[in-house]
N, C-alpha and C positions, 0 to 999 in steps of 0.2 A: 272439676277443673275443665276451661276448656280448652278445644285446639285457637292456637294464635292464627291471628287470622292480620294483625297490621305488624309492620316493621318499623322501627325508629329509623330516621336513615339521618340525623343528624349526630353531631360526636357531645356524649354525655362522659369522658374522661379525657383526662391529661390536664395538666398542667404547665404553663406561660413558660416556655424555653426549657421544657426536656426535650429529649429524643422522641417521637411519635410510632415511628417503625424501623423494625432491622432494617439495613443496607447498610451498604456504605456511608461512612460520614466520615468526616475531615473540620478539626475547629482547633484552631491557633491560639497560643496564650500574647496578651496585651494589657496594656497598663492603663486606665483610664485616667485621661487629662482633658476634661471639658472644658478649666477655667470657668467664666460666670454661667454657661451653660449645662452645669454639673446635676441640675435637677432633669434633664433628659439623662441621667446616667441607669435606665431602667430596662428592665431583662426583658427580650422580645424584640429590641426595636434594632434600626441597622445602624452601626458606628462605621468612621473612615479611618484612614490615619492621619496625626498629626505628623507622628514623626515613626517616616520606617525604619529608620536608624534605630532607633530607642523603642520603638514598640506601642508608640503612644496613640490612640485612638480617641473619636470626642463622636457626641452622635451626630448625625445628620451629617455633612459633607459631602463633597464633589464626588461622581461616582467615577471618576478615575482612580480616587484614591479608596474604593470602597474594599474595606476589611472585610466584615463578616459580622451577623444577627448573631448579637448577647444570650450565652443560652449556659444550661445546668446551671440552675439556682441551688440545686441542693448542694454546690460545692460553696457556697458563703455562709459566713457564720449572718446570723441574725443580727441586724443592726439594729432593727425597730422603729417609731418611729414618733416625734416629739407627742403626739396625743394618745398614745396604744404604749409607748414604754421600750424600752429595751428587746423583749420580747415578741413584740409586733410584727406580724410577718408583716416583708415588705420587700419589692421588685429593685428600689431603687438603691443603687449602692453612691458610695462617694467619690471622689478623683483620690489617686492614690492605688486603687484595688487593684490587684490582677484578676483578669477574667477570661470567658473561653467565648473567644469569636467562634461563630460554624460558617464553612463553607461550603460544604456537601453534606445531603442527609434533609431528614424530615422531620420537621420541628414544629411543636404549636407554639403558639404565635397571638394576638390582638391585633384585630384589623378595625380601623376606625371606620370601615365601611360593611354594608351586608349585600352591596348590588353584586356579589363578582359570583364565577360560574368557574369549575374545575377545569383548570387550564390556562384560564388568565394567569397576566401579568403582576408581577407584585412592586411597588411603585415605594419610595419611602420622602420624606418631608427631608427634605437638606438641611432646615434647622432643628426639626426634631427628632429625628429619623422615628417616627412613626410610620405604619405602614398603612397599603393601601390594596384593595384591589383594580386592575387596569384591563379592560377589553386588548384582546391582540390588535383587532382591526377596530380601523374609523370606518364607519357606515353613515353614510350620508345618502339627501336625495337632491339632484342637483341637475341643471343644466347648464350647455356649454354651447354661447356664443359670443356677440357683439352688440345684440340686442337691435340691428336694425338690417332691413333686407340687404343683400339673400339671407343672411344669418349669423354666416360663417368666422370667426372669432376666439380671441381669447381669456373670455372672460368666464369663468364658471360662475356660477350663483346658483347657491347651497339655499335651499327652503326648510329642511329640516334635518336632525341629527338623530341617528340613531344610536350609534355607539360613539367613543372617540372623540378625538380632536385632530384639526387641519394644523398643519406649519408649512412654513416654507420650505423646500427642500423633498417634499414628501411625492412619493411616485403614486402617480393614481392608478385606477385602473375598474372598466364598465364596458356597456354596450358602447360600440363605435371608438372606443379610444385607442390610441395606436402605443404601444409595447414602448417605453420608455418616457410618457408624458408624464409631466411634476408639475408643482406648484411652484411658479416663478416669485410672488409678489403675494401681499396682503392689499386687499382692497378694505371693502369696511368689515368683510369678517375677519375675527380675531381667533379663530380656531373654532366655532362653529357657524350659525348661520350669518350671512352676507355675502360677499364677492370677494373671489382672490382670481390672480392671473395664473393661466398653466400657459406650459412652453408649446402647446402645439395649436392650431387654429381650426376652431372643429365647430360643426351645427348638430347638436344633438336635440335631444326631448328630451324633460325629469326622467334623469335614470335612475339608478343604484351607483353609487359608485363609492370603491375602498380601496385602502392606502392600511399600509400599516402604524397604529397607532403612535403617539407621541406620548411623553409624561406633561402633565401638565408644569405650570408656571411653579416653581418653588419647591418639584420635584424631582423625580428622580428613578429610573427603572435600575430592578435591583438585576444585575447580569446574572442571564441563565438561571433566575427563581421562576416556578410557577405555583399557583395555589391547586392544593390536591383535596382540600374538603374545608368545608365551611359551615360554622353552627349557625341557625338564622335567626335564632332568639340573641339579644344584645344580654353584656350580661349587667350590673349593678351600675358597672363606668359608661353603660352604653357603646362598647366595644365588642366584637363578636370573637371567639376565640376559631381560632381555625392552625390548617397544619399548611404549611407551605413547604417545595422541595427546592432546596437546592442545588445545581447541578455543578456547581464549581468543580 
């Protein structure tokens, strides 16, 4: 036998919406009511509420109203599934079921992504609440003027992306920019490269310049989640399993 000499540093256990590690954890009972969206009703992904009166949750939704990631499977009986039977293991439950939202703690998880790095952001689909990985920061390489002498201007134009995405609203910050400049206006970029307006009038060169990230269109940042390990093999569904922590 000999001495080990590599390490695995990817996760070879757990299973889709147990507990990952001791700490603390906090997960809420709720009713599932998707209505026609009831085939998103699957363990791992993030639900809202319909109704907080009632307790009623559906997946994907506005993240004002966001409950808590579908988790213990081991507490559902087996429902199966039309081509495996009765017996079939299977993620997805029906409308009708109560379930355990989690709000704090660390859980695996299916990410429909493999680009993301421990620390990022965890983002979910508003209509499916599928999840995601999200860079904290937009990284861009950009210059800032008016594009005719002396220079001086408010026009940024972005040549290339590195992480992220731009919006309106969003506080930049690089070589030369002054503590409080944002992006005023979409030009012909749409959140990465082309021209947007910031609010201050500046001549720069291609710098660096970052802002903190946005969710894309049709998403959604899950509050206070990050991703804490990622498997980089996809597995059968082409999903990657991974633990994300919640800090609610």
């Amino acid at each position: 036998m000999t001495f080990q000499t590599t390490v695995i540093n990817d996760i070879r256990s757990g299973f889709i919406g147990d507990v990952a590690f001791d700490g603390p954890t906090r997960a809420i009972p709720a009713l599932l009511d998707s209505g026609a969206g009831a085939a998103n009703n699957i363990i791992g992904r993030a639900f809202t509420y319909v109704s907080r009166v009632n307790g009623t949750v559906a997946a994907g939704g506005a993240v004002a109203d966001f409950a808590g990631i579908m988790v213990l499977p081991k507490t559902q009986s087996l429902r199966g599934t039309a081509a495996g039977g009765t017996l079939a293991d299977s993620l997805l439950l029906p409308d009708g079921v109560s379930v355990e939202l989690a709000q704090m703690g660390e859980y695996f998880v299916a990410l429909e992504n493999a680009t993301g790095n421990i620390g990022d952001l965890v983002a979910y689909d508003t209509t499916t609440g599928e999840l995601t990985a999200e860079p904290v920061l937009t990284s861009v390489t950009a210059t800032i003027d008016d594009g005719t002498p002396p220079g001086a201007g408010t026009v940024m134009t972005v040549s290339a992306v590195a992480s992220g995405r731009l919006a309106v609203g969003q506080m930049i910050s690089g070589a030369g920019i002054p503590p409080g400049t944002y992006i005023t206006a979409l030009g012909t970029g749409t959140g990465g490269v082309g021209t947007y307006t910031v609010s201050a009038s500046l001549e720069t060169a291609a710098i660096t310049i970052t802002a903190d990230n946005v969710p894309a269109a049709g998403t959604a940042f899950i509050p206070d989640a990050t991703l804490a390990r990622l498997q980089p093999s996809p597995t059968a569904a082409g999903q990657y399993l991974a633990v994300i922590r919640l800090n609610g």
